[in-house]
C-alpha atoms as one frame of an Amber mdcrd trajectory, in Angstrom:
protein
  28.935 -18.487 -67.409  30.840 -19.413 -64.231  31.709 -22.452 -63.552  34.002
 -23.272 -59.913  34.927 -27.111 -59.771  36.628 -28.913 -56.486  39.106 -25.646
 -56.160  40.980 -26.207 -53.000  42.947 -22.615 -52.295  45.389 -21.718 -49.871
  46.836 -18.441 -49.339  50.589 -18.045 -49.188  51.804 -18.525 -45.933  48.611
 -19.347 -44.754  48.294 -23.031 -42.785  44.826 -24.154 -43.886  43.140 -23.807
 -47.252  40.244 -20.966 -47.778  38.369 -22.529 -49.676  38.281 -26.306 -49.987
  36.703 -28.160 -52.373  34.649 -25.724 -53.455  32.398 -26.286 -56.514  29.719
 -23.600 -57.923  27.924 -22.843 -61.100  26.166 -19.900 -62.033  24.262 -19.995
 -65.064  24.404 -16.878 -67.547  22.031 -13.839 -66.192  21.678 -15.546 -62.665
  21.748 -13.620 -59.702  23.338 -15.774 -56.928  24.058 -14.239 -53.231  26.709
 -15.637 -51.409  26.032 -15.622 -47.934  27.678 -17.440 -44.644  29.919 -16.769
 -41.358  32.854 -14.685 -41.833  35.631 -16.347 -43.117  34.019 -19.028 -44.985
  35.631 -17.938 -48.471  33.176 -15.661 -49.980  35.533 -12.779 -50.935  37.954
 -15.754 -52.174  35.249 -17.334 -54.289  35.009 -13.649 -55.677  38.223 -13.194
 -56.420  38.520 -16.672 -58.408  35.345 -15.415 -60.295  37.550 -12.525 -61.744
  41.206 -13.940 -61.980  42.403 -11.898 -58.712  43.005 -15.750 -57.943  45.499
 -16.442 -59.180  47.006 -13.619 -61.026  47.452 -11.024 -57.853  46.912 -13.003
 -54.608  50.163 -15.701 -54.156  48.634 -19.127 -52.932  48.262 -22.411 -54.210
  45.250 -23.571 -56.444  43.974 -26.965 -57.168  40.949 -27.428 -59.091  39.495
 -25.348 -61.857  37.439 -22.182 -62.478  36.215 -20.770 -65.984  34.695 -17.928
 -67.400  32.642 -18.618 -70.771  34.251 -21.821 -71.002  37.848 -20.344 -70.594
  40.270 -21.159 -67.576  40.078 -17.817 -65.680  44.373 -18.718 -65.149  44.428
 -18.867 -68.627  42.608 -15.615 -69.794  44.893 -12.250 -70.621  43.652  -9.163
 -67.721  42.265  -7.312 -70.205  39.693  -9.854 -71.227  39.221 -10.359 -67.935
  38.243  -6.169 -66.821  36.324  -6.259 -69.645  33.979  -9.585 -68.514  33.593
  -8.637 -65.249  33.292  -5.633 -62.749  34.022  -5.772 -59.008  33.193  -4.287
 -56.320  35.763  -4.479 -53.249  34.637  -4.207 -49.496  36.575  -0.952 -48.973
  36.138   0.462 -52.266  38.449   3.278 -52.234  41.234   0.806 -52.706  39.865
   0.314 -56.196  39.987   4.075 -57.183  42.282   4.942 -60.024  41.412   8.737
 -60.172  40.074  11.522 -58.094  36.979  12.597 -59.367  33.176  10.635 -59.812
  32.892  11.827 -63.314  36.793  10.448 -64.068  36.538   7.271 -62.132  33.047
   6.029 -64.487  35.199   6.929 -67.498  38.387   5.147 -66.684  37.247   1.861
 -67.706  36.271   2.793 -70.808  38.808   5.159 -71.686  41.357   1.730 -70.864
  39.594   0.187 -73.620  39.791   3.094 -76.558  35.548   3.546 -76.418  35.373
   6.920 -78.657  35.176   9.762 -75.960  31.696  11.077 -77.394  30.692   7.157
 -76.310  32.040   7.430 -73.077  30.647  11.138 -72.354  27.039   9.995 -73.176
  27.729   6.917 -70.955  29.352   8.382 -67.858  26.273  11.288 -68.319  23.631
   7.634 -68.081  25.422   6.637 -65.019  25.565   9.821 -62.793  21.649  10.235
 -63.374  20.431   6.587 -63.155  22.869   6.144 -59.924  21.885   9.597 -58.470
  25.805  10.673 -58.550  25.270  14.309 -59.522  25.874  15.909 -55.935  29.080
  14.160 -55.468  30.881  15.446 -58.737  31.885  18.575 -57.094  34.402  16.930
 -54.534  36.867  14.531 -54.356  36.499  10.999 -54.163  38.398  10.720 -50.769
  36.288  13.758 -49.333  33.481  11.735 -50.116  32.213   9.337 -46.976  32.735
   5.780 -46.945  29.067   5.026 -48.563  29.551   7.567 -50.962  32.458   5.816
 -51.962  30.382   2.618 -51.991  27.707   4.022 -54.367  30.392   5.630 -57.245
  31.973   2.201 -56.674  29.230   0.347 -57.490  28.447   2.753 -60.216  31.911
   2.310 -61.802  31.498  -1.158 -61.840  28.324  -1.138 -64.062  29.493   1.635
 -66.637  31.772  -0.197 -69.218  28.231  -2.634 -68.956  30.701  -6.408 -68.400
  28.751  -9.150 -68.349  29.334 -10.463 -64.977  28.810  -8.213 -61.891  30.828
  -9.350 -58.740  29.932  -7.447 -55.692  31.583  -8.174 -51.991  29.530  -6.552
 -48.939  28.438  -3.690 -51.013  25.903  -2.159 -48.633  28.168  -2.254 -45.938
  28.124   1.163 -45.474  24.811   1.877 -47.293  22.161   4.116 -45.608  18.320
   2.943 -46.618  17.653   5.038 -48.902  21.184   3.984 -50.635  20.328   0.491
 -50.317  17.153   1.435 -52.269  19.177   2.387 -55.258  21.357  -0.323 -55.107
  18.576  -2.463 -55.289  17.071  -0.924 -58.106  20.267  -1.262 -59.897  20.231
  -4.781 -59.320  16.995  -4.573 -60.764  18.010  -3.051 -63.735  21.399  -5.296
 -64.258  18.769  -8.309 -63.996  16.689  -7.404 -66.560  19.693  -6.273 -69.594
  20.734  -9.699 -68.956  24.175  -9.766 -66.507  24.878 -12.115 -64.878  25.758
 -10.882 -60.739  27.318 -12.541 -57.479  26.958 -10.811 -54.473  28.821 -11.687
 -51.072  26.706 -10.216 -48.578  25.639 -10.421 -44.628  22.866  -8.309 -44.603
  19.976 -10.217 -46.920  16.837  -8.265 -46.346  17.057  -6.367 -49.223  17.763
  -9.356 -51.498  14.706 -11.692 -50.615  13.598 -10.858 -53.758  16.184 -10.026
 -56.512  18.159 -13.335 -55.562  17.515 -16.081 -58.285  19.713 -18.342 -56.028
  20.927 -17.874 -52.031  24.199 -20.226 -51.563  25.901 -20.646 -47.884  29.427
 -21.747 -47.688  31.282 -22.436 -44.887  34.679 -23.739 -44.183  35.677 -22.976
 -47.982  32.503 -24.857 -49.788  28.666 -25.062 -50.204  27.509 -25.942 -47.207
  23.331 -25.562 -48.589  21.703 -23.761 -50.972  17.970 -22.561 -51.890  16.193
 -21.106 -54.833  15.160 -17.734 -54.655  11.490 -18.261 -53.511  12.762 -20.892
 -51.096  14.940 -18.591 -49.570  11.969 -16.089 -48.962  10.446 -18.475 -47.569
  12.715 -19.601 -44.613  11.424 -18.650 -41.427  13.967 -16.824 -38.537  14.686
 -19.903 -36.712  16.134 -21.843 -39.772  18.070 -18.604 -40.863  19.486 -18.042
 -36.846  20.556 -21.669 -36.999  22.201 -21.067 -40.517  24.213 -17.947 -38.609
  22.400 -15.984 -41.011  20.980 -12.579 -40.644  17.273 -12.157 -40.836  15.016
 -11.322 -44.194  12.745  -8.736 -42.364  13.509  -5.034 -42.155  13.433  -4.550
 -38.167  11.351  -2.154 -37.060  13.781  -0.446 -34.284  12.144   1.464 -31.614
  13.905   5.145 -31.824  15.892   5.590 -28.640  16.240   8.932 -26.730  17.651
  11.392 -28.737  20.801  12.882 -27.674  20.740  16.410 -26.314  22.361  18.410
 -28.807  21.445  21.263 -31.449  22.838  22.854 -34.022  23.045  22.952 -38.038
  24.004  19.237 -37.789  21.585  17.977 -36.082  18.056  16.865 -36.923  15.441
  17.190 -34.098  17.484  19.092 -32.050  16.750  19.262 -28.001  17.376  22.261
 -26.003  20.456  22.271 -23.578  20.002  20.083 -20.317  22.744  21.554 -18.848
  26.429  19.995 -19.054  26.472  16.218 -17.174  29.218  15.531 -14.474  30.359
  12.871 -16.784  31.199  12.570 -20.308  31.811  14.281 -23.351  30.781  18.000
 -24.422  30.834  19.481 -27.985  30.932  23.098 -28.327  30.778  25.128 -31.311
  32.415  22.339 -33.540  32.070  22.608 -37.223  34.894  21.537 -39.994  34.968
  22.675 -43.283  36.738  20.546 -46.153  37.721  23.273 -49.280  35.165  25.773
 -47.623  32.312  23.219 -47.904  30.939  23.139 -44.262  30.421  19.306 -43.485
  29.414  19.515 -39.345  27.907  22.416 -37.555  27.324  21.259 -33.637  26.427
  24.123 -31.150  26.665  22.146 -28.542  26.200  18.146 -27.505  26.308  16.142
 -24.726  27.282  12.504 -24.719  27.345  10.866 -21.498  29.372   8.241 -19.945
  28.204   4.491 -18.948  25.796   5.104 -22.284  26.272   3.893 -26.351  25.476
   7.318 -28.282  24.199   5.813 -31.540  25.036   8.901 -34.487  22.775   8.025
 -37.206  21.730  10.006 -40.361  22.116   9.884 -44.249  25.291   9.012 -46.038
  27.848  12.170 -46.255  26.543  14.170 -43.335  29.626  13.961 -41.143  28.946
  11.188 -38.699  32.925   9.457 -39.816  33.721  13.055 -39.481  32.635  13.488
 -35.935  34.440  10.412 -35.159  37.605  11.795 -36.055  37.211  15.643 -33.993
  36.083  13.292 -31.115  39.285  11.182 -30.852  41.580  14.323 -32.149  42.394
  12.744 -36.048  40.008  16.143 -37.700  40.895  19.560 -37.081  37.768  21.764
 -36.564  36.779  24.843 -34.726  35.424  24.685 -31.217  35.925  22.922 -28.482
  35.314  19.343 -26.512  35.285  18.671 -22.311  35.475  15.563 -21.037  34.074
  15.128 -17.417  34.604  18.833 -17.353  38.159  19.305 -18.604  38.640  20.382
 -22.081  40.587  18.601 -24.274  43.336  19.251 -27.048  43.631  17.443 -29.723
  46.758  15.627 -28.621  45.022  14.808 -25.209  41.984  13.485 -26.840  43.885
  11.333 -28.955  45.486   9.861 -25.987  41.976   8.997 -24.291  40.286   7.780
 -27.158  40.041   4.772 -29.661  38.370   4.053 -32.915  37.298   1.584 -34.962
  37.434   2.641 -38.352  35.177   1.621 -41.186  38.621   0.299 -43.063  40.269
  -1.250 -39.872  42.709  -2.573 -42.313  44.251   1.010 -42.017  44.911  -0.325
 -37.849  46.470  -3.366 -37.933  50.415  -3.470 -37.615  51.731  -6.066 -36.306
  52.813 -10.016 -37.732  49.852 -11.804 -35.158  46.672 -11.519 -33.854  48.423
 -12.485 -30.711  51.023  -9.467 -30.818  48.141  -7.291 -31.757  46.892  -7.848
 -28.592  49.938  -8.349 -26.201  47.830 -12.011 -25.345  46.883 -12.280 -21.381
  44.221 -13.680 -19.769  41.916 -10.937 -20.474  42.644 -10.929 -24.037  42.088
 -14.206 -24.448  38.626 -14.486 -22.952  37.761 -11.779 -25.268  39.233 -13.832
 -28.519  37.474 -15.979 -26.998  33.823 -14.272 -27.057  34.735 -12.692 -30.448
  35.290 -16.749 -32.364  39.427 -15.566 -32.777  41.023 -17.457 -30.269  41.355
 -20.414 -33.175  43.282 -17.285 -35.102  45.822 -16.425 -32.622  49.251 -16.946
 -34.913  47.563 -16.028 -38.146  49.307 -12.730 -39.470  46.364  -9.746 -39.126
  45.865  -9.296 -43.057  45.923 -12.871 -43.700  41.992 -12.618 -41.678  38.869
 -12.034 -43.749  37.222  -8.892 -43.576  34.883  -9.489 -40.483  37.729 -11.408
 -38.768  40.056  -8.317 -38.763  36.555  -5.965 -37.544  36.537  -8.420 -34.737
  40.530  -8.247 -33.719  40.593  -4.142 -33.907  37.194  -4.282 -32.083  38.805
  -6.473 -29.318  41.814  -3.807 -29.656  39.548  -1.259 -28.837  37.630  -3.606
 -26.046  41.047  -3.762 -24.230  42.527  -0.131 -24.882  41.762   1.033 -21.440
  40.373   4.408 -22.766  37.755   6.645 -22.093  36.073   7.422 -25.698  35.635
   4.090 -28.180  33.984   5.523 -30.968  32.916   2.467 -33.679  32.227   3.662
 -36.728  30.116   0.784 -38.954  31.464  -1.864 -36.958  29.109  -4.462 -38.433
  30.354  -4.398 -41.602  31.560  -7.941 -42.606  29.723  -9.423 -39.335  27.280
 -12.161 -39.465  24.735 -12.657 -37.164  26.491 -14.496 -34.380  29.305 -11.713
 -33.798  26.847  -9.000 -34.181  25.663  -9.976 -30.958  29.710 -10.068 -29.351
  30.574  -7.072 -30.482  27.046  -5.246 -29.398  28.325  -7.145 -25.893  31.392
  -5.180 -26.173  30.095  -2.035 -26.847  27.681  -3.038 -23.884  30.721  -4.155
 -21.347  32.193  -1.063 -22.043  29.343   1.206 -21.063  29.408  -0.318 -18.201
  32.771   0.683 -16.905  31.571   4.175 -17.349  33.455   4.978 -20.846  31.649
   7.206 -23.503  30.627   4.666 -26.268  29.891   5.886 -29.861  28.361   3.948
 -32.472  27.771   4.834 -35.756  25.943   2.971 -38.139  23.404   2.334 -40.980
  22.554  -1.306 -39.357  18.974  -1.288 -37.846  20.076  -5.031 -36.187  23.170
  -3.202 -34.340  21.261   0.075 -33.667  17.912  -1.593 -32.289  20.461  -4.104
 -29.296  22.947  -1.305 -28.428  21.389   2.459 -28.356  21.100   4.065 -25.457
  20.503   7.189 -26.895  20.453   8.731 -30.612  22.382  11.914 -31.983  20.645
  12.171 -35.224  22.672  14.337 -38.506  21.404  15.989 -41.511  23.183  17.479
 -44.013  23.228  21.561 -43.055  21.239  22.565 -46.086  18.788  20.605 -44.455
  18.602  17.091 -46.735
């Protein structure tokens, strides 16, 4: 079905090849996860698997990779859309429309499928992917794992053969990554053939037919399926890889804070000499209510961890806290409120597409490189990276550089919102350090995310969200 043999790729302008001498078959109706540190050419090998390489990205290629027997160079786009169906790590990028219902159509429609056809299909998809609530908004009112799920959904619906998928749980909560499992499931057993880039491996231990690590741009080792399931922690820690058991986290404190928002809510303690206080904040997107917070506290020198179901307005909180959302209400910080403008000047974010927060031609002017900086690239694996132009990075490179942006912003509200996403298990640890360092200097840390690993090393404390008709 796929067959990768000695490519050697380098990206234009970039000084070293991405992948080098890569070779990798996957056999028709395999499931293969490709796993590995960050940077190690698993999007790349992706996007040679669907003729992004070469027909989009600029670069040089040497070597050859086919599709069915065909030169992937060689094959016209539309044979290509219709073989395969990708999922992106920020899948918004990847929208052509702005609506659920018209995105799982618009692959179909491009290819003339009689609309009765595609109305029956698109009618399949939204109950067997559990889509229905979102087809009253939006697609960019929808939160980042929302987007993930109608992503993944989209990919599936014209049913290609191959199914490419790069860190699609990323921003999955638990119960999403049970349905993306179970669509995995499903793909398995019609037949399709699917490659899956992905850090976090729990929930693959056993769908995976084959596990493959690459580093430095080829297969480093590989195991079967029942292998894999096999390997103990100490083999996958000295891999870099993440572990294949669900941790069971300890819940920390929850946060004091109560409201519609807010699951398990805890009377008022009183307002703390230092740190952040929410009052009355709610935000409303086309008169659909999305955050309803009485009143929260979120202290200094602590990491608030805001947890809770995809679409209940943790990204949203984010943005009232460093002044990006309008809202009603109103925030203090050590006792002083704050305007919107003035919390945008004591705050920083990492966003879940950090993409959106890199601007300049270096890693090194991103920084403004001193000492400090460059103990931090340092800790983070980037120092090696220091010329290379921001978007020439992979995806958990660039987390790392805007997370060491944030690390050195000097503010006093860092808000990271999935921060793990793209992260192996080595700089999961360095950036959980950061968020830690930073605590310490006595700035109000918030961290949201799905990722038990992150959650269970950095809470201090928990703010827990629910959606405010109570799912």
């Amino acid at each position: 079905m796929i067959r990768i043999d000695g490519v050697r790729w380098t990206y234009s302008g970039a000084d070293a090849p991405t992948l080098d001498g890569l070779t990798l078959h996957v056999r028709p109706g395999e499931t293969v996860v490709l796993c590995g540190p960050s940077g190690c050419g698993k999007s790349t090998a992706l996007r040679l698997m669907n003729g992004l390489i070469p027909h989009f990205h600029e670069g040089e290629l040497e070597g050859g990779a086919h599709l069915d027997g065909q030169a992937v160079a060689d094959l016209p786009l539309d044979r290509l859309g219709r073989r395969t169906g990708t999922v992106l790590q920020h899948p918004y990028r990847q929208f052509f429309t702005d609506t659920t219902e018209t995105e799982l159509a618009f692959a179909l429609e491009n290819f003339g499928e009689p609309a009765e056809h595609i109305r029956e299909r698109v009618t399949t998809v939204l109950d067997e992917h559990h889509l229905r609530g979102f087809t009253d908004r939006r697609l960019q009112e929808l939160s980042g794992g929302q987007q993930q799920q109608v992503a993944c959904a989209a990919a599936a619906t014209h049913r290609p053969p191959v199914l490419l998928f790069d860190e699609p749980t990323s921003n999955l909560s638990a119960a999403a990554i049970e349905r993306f499992t179970a669509m995995l499931t499903r793909l398995r057993a019609e037949g399709a053939t699917v490659v899956i880039a992905e850090h976090r491996l729990h929930f693959l231990r056993d769908v995976a037919d084959r596990v493959v690590a690459l580093r430095d741009g080829r297969v480093h080792t590989e195991w079967s399926g029942q292998e894999f399931a096999a390997l103990d922690d100490a083999t996958l820690h000295a891999e870099g890889l993440r572990g294949l058991t669900l941790i069971s986290r300890p819940a920390p404190p929850p946060a004091v804070a109560h409201g519609a928002s807010v699951a398990g809510p805890t009377p008022p303690a009183g307002v703390p000499e230092n740190g952040v206080v929410l009052r009355d904040v709610r935000c409303a997107f086309r008169g659909r209510r999305v955050l309803d917070i009485e009143e929260a506290f979120l202290p200094a020198g602590a990491i608030t961890a805001v947890t809770g179901p995809n679409g209940v307005g943790k990204s949203t909180l984010a943005r009232v806290l460093t002044g990006l959302q309008r809202h009603e209400g109103d925030m203090f910080l050590d006792g002083r409120r704050l305007s919107r403008t003035q919390r945008q000047r004591a705050s920083a974010i990492v966003m879940q597409d950090v993409q959106r927060q890199l601007f300049t031609d270096s890693v090194e002017a991103e920084l403004r490189l001193d000492a400090r900086s460059q103990a931090l690239l340092g800790d983070l694996d980037l120092a090696h990276l220091s010329d290379r132009h921001p978007l020439s990075l992979s995806g958990g490179q660039q987390q790392r550089l805007v997370v060491a942006a944030a690390r050195l912003s000097a503010r006093r509200i860092v808000v990271f919102d999935e921060p793990s996403s793209g992260v192996d298990r080595r700089h999961l640890h360095s950036i959980t350090q950061v968020m830690r360092d930073l605590a310490a200097e006595g700035v109000v840390v918030l961290l949201i995310s799905h990722d038990d690993e992150l959650l269970a090393g950095a809470a201090d404390q928990e703010l827990r969200l629910k959606a405010i008709d109570g799912t």
